[in-house]
PyMOL Python script that loads the backbone (N, CA, C, O; Angstrom):
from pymol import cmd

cmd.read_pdbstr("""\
ATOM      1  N   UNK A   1     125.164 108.711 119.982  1.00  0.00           N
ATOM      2  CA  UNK A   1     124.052 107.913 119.501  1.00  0.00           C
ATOM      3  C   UNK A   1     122.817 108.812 119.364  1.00  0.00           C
ATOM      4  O   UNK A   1     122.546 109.574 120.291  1.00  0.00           O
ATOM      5  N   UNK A   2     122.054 108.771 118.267  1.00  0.00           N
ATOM      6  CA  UNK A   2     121.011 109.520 118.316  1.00  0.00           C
ATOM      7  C   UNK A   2     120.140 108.792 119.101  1.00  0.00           C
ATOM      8  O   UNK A   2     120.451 107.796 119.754  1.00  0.00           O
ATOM      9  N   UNK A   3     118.570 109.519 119.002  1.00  0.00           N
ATOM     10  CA  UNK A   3     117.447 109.211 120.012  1.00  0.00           C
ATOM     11  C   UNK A   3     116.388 108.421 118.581  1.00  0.00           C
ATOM     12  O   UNK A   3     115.857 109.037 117.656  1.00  0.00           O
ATOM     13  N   UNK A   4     116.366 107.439 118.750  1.00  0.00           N
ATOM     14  CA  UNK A   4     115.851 106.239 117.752  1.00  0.00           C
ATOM     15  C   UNK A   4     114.712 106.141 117.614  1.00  0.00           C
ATOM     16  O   UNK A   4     114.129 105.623 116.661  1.00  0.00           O
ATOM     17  N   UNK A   5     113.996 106.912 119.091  1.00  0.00           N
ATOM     18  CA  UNK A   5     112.278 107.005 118.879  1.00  0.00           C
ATOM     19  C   UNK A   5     111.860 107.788 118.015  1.00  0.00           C
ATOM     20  O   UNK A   5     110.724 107.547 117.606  1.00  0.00           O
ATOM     21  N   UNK A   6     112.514 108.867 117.482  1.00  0.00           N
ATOM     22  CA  UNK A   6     112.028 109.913 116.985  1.00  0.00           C
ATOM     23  C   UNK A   6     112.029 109.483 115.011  1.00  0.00           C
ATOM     24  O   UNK A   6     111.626 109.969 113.954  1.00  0.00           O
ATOM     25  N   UNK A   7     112.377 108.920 115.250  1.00  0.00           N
ATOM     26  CA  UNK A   7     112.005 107.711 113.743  1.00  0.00           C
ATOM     27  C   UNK A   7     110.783 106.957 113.596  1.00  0.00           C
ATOM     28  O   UNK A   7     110.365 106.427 112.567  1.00  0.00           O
ATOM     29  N   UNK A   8     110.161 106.972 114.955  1.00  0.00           N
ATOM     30  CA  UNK A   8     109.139 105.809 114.732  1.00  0.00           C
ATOM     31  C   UNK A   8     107.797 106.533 114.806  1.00  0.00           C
ATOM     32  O   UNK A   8     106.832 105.769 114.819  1.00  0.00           O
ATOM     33  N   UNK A   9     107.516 107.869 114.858  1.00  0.00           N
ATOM     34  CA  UNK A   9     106.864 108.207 114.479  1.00  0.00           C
ATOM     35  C   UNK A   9     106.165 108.864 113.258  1.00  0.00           C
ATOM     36  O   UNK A   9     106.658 108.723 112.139  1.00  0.00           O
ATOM     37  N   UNK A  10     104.873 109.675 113.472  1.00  0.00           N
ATOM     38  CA  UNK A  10     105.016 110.207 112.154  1.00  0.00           C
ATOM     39  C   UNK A  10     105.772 111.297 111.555  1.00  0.00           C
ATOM     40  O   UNK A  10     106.232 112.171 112.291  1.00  0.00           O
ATOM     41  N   UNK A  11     105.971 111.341 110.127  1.00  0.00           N
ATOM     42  CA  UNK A  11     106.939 112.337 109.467  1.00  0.00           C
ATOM     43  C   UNK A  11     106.983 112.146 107.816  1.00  0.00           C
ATOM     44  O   UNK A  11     106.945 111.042 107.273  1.00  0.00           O
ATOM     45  N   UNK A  12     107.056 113.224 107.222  1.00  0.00           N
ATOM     46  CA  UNK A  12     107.042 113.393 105.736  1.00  0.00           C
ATOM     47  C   UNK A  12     107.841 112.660 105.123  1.00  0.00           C
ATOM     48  O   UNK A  12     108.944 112.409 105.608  1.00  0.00           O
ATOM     49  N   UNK A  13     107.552 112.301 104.250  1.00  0.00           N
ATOM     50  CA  UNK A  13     108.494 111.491 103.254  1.00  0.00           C
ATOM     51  C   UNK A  13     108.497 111.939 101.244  1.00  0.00           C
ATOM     52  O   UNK A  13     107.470 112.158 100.601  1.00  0.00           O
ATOM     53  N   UNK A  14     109.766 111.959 100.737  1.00  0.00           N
ATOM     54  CA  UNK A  14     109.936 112.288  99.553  1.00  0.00           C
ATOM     55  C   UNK A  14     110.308 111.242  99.123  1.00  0.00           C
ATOM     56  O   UNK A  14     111.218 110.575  99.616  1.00  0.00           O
ATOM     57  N   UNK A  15     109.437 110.854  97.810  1.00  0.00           N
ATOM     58  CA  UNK A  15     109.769 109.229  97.453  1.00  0.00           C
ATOM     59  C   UNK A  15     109.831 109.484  95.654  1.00  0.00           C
ATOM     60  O   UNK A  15     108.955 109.993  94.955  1.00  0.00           O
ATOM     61  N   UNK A  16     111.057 108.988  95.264  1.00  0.00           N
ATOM     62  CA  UNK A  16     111.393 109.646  94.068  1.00  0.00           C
ATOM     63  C   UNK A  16     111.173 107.899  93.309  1.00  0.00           C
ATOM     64  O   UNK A  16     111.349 106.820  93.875  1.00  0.00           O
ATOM     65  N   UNK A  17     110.703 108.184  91.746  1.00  0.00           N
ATOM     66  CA  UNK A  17     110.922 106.921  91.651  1.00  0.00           C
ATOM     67  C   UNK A  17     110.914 107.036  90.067  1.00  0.00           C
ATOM     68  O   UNK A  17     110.480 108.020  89.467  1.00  0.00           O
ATOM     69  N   UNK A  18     111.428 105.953  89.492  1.00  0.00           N
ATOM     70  CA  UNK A  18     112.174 106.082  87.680  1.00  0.00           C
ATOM     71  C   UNK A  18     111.121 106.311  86.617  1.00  0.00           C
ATOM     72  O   UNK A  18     111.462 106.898  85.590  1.00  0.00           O
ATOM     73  N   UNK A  19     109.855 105.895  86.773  1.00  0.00           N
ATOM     74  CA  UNK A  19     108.757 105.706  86.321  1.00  0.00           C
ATOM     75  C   UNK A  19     107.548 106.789  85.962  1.00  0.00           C
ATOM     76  O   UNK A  19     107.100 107.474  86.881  1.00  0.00           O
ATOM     77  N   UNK A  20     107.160 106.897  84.960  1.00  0.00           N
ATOM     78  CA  UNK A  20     105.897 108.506  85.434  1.00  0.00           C
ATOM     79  C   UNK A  20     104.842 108.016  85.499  1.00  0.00           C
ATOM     80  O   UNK A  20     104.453 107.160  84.704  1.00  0.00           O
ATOM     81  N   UNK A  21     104.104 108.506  86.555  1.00  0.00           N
ATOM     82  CA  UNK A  21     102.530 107.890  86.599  1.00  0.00           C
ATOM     83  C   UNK A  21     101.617 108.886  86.544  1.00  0.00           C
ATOM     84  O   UNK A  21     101.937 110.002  86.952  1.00  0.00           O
ATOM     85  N   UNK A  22     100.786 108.728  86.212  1.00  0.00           N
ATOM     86  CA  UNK A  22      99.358 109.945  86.241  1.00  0.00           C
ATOM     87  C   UNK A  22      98.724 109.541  86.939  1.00  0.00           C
ATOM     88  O   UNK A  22      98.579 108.379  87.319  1.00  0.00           O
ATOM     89  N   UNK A  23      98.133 110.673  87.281  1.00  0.00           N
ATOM     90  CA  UNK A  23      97.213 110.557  88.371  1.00  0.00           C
ATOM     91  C   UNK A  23      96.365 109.414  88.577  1.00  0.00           C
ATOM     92  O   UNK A  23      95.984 109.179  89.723  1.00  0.00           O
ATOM     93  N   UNK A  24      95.943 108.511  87.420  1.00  0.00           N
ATOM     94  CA  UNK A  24      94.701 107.219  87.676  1.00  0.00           C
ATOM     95  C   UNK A  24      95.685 106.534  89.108  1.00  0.00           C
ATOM     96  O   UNK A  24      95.139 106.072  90.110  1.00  0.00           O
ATOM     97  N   UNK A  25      96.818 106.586  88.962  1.00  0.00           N
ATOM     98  CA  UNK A  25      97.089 105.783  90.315  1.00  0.00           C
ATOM     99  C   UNK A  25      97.801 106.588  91.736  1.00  0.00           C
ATOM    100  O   UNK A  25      98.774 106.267  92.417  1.00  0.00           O
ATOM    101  N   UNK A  26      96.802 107.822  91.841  1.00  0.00           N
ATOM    102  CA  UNK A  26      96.887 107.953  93.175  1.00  0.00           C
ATOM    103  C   UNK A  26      96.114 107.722  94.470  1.00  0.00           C
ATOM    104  O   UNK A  26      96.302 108.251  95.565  1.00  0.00           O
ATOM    105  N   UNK A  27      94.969 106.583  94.012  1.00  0.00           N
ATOM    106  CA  UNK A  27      94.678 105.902  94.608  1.00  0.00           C
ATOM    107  C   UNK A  27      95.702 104.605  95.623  1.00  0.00           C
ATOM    108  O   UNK A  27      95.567 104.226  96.787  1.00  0.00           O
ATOM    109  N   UNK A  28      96.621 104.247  94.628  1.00  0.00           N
ATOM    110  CA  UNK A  28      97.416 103.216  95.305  1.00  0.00           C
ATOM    111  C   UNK A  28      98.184 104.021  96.393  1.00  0.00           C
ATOM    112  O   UNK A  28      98.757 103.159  97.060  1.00  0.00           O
ATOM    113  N   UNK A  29      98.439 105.079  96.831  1.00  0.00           N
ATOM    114  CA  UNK A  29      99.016 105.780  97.630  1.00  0.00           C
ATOM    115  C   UNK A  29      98.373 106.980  98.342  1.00  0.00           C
ATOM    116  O   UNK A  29      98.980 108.000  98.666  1.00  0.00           O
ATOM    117  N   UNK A  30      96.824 106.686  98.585  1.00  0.00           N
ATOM    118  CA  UNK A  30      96.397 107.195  99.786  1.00  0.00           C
ATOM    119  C   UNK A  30      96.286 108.745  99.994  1.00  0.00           C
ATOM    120  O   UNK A  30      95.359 109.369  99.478  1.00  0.00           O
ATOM    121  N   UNK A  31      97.174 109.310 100.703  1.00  0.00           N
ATOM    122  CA  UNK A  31      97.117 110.940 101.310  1.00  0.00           C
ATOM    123  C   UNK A  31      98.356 111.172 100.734  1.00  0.00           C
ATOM    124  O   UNK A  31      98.665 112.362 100.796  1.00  0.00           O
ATOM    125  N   UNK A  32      99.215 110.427 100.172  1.00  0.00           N
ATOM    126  CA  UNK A  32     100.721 110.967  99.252  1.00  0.00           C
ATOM    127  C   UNK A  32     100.183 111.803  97.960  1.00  0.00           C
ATOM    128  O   UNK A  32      99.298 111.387  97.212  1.00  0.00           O
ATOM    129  N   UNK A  33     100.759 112.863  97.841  1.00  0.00           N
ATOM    130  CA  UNK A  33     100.894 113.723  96.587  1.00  0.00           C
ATOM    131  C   UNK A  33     101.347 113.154  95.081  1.00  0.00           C
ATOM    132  O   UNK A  33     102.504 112.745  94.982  1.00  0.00           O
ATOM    133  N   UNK A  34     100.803 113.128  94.342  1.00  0.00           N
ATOM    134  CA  UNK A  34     102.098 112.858  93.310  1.00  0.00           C
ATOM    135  C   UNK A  34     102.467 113.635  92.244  1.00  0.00           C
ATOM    136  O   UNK A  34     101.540 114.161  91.627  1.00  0.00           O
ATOM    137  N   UNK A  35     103.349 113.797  91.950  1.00  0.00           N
ATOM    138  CA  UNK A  35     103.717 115.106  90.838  1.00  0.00           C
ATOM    139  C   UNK A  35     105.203 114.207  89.944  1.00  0.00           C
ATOM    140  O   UNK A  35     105.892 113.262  90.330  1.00  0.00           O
ATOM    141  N   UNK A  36     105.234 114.825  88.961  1.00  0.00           N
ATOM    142  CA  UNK A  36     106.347 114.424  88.057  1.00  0.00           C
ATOM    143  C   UNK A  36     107.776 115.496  87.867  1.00  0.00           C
ATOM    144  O   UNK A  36     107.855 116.718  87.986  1.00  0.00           O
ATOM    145  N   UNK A  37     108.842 114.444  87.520  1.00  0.00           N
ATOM    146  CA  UNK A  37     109.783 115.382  87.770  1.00  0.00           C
ATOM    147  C   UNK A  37     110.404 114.951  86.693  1.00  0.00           C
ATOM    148  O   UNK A  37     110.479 113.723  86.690  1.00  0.00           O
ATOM    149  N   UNK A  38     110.968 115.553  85.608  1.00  0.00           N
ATOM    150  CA  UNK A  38     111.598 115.056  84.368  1.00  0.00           C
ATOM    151  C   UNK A  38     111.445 113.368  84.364  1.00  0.00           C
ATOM    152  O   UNK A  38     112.209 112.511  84.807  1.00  0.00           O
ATOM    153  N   UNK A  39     110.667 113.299  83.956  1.00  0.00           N
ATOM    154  CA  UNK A  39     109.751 111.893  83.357  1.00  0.00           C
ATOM    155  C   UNK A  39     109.436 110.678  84.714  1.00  0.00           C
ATOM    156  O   UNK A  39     108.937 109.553  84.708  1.00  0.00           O
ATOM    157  N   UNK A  40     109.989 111.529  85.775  1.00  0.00           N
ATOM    158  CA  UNK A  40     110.009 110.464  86.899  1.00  0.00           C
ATOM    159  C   UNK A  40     108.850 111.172  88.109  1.00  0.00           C
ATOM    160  O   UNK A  40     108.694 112.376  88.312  1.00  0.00           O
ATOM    161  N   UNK A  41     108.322 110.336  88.619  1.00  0.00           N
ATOM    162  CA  UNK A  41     107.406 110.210  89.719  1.00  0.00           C
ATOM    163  C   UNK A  41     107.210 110.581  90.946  1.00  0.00           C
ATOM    164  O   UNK A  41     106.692 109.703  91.636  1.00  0.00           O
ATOM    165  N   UNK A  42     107.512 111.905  91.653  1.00  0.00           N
ATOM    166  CA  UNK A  42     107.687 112.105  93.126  1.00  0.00           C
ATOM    167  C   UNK A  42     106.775 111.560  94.183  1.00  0.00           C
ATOM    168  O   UNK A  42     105.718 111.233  93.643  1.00  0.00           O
ATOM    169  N   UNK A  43     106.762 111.385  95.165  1.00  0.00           N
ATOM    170  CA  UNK A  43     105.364 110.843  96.039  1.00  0.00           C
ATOM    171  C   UNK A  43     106.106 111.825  97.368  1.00  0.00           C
ATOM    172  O   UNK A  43     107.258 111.634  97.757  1.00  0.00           O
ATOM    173  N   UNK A  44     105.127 112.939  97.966  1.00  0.00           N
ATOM    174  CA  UNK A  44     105.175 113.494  99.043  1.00  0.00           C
ATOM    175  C   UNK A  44     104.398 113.418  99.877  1.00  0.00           C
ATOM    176  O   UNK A  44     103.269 113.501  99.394  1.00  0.00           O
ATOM    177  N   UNK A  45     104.391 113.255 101.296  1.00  0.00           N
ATOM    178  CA  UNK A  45     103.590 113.775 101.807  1.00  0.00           C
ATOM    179  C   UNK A  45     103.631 112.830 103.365  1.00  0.00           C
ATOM    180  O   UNK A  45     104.621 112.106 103.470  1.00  0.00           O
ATOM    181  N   UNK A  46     102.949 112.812 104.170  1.00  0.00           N
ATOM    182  CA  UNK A  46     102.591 111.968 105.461  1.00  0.00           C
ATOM    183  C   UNK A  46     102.380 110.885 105.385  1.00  0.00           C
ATOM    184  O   UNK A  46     101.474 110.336 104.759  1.00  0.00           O
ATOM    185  N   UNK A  47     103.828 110.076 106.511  1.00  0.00           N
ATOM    186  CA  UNK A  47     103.470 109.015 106.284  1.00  0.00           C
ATOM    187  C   UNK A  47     103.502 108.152 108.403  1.00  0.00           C
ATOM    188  O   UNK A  47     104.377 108.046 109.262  1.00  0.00           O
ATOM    189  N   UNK A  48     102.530 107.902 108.343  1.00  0.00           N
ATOM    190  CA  UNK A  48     102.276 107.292 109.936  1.00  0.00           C
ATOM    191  C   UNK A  48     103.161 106.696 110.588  1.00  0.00           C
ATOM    192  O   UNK A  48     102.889 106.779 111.786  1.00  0.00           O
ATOM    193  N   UNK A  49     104.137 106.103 110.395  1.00  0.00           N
ATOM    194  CA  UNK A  49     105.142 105.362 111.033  1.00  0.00           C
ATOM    195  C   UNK A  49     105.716 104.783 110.200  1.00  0.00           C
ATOM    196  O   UNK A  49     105.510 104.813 108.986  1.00  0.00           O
ATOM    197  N   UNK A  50     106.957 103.849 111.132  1.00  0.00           N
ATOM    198  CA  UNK A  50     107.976 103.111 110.187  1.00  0.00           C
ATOM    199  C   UNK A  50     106.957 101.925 109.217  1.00  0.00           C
ATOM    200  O   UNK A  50     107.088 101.777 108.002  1.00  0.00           O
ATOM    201  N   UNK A  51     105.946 101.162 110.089  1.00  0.00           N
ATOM    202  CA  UNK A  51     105.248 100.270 109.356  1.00  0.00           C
ATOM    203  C   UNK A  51     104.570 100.676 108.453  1.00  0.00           C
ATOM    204  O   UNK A  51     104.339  99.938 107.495  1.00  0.00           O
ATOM    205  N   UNK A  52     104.025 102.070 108.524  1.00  0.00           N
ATOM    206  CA  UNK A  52     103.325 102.563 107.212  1.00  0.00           C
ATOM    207  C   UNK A  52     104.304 103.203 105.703  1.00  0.00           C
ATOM    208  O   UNK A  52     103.996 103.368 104.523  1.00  0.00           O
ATOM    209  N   UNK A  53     105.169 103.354 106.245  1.00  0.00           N
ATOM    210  CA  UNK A  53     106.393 103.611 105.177  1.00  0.00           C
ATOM    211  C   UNK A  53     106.776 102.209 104.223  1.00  0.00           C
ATOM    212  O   UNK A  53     106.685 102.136 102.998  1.00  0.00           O
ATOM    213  N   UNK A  54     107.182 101.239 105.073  1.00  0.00           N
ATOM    214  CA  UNK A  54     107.029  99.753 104.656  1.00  0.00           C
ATOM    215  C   UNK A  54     106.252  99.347 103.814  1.00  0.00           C
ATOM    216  O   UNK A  54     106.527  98.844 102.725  1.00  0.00           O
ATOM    217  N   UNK A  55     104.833  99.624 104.457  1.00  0.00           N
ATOM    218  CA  UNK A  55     104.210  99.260 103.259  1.00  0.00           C
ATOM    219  C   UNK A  55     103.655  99.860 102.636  1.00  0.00           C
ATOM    220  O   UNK A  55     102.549  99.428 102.313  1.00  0.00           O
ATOM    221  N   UNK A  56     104.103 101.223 102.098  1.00  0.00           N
ATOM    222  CA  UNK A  56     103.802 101.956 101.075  1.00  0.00           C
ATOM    223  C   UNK A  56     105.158 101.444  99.538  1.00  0.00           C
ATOM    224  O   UNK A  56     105.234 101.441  98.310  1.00  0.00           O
ATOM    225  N   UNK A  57     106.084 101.042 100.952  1.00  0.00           N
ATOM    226  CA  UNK A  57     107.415 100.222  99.690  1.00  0.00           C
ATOM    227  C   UNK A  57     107.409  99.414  99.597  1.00  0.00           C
ATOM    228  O   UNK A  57     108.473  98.983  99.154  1.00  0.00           O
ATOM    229  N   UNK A  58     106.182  98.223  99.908  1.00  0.00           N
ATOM    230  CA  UNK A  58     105.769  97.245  99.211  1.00  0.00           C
ATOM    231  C   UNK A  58     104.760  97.557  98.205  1.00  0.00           C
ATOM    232  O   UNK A  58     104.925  97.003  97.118  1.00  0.00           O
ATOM    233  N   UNK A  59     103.825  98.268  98.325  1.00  0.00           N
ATOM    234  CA  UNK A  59     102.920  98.430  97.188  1.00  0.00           C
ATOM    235  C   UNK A  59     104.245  99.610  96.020  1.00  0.00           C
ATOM    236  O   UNK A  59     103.657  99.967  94.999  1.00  0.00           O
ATOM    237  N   UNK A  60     104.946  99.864  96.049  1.00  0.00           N
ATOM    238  CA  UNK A  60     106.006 100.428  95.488  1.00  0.00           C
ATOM    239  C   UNK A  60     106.561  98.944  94.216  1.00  0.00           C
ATOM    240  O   UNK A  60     106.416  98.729  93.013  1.00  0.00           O
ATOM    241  N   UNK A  61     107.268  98.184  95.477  1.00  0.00           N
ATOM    242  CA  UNK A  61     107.564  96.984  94.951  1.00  0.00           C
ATOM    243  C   UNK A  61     106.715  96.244  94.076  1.00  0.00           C
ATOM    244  O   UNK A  61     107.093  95.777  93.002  1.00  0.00           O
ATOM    245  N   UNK A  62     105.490  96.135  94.575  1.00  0.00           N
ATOM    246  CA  UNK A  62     103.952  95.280  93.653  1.00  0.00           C
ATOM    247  C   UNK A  62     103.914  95.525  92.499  1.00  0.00           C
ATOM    248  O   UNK A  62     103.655  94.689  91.634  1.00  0.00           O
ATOM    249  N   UNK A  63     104.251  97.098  92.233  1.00  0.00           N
ATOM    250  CA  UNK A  63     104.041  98.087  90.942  1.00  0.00           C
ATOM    251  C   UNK A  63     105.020  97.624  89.913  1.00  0.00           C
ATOM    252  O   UNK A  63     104.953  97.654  88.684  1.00  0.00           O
ATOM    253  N   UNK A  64     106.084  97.125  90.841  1.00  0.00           N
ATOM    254  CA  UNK A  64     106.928  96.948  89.625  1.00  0.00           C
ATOM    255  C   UNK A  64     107.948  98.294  89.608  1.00  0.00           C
ATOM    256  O   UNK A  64     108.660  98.490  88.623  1.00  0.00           O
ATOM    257  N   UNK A  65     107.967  99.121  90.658  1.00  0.00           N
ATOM    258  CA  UNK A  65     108.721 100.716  89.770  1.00  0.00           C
ATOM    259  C   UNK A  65     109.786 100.237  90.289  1.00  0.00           C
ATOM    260  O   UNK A  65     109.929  99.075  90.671  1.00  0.00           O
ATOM    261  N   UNK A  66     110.721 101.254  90.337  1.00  0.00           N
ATOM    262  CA  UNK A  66     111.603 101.625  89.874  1.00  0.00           C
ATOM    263  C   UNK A  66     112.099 102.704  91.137  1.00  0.00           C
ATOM    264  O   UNK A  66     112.096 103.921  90.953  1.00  0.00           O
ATOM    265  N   UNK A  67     112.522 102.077  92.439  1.00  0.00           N
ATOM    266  CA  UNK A  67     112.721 103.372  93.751  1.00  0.00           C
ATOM    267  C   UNK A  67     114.015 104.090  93.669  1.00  0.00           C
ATOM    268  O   UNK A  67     115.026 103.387  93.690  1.00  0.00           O
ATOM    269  N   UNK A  68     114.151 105.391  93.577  1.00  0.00           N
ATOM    270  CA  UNK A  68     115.196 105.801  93.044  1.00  0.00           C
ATOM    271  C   UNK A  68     115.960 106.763  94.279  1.00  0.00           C
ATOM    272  O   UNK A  68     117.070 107.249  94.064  1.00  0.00           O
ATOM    273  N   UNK A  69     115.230 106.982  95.600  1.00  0.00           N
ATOM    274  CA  UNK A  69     115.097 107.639  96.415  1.00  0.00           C
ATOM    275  C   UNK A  69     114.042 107.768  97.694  1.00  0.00           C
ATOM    276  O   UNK A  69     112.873 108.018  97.403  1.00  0.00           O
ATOM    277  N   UNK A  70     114.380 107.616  99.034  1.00  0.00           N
ATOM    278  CA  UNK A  70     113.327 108.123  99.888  1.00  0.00           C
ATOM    279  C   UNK A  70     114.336 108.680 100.718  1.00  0.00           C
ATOM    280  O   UNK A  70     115.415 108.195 101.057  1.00  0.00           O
ATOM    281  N   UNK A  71     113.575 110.290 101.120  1.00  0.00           N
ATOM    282  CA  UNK A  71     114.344 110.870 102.025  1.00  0.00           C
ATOM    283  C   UNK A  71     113.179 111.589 103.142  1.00  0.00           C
ATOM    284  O   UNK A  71     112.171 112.210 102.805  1.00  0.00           O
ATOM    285  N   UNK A  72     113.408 111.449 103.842  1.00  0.00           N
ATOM    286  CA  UNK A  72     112.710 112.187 105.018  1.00  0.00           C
ATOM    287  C   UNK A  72     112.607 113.445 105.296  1.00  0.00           C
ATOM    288  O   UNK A  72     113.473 113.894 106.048  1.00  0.00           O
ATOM    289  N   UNK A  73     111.713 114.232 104.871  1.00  0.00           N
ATOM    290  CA  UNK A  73     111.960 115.633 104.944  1.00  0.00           C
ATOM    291  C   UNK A  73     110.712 116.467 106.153  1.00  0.00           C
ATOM    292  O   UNK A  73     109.823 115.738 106.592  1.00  0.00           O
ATOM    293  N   UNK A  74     110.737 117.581 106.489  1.00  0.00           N
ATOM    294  CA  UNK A  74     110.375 118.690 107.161  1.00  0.00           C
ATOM    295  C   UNK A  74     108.908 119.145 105.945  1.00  0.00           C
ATOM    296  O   UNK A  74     108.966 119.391 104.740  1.00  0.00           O
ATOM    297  N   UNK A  75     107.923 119.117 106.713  1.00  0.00           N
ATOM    298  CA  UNK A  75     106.625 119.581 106.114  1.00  0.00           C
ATOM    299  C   UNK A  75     107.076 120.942 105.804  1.00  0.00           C
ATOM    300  O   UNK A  75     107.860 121.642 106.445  1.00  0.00           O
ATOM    301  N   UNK A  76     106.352 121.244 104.538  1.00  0.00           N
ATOM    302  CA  UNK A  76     105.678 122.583 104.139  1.00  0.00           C
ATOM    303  C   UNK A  76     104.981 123.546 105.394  1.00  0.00           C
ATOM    304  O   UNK A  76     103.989 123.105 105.975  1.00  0.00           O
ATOM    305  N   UNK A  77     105.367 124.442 105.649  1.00  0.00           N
ATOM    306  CA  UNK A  77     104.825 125.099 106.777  1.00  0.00           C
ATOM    307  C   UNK A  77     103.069 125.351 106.847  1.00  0.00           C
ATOM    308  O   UNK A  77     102.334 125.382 107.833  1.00  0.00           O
ATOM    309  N   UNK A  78     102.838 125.467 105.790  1.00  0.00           N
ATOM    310  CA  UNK A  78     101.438 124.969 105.151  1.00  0.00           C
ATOM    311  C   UNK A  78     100.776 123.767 105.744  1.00  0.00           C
ATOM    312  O   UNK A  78      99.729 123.826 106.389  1.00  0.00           O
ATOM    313  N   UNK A  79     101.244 123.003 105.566  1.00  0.00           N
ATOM    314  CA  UNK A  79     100.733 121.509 105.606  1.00  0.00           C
ATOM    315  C   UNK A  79     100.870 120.845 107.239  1.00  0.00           C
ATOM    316  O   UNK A  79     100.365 119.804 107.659  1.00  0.00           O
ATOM    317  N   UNK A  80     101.667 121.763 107.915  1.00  0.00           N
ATOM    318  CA  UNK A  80     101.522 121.551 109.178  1.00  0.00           C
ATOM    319  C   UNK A  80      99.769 121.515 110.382  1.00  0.00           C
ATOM    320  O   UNK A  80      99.288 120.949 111.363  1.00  0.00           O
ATOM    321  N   UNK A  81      99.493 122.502 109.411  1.00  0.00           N
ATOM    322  CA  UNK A  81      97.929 123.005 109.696  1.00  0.00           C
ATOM    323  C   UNK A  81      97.805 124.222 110.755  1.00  0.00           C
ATOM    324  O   UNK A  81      96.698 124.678 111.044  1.00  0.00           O
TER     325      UNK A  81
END
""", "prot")
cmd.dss("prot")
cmd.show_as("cartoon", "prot")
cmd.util.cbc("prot")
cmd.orient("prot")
């Protein structure tokens, strides 16, 4: 069995999605990055907990897109600070 706490904190997230957006809406997503990837939408970056992940995939949902992916990844050694 893994150790289940270590989910509930904070940790990076890669959020791929079908849709391309420009920048006017990186407001709806806070301290997330956004960049494009053959016509589709990446969102990287820190996200506070399981509840803040949630509802970054409800305002996901609101939008209307298109979630094609979220995977949990290891910061940029950079971005660690």
């Amino acid at each position: 069995m893994t150790n289940a706490h270590k989910y509930h904190g904070p940790a990076h997230y890669r959020i791929k999605l079908k849709e391309h957006l420009d920048q006017n809406w990186a407001h709806w997503f806070e301290q997330i990055a956004m960049s494009t990837e053959n016509d589709q939408t990446i969102l990287t970056g820190p996200v506070a907990d399981q509840a803040a992940l949630h509802g970054l995939l409800v305002r996901i949902r609101d939008l209307n897109l298109t979630l094609l992916a979220v995977e949990r990844i290891e910061p940029d050694p950079v971005d660690r600070g």
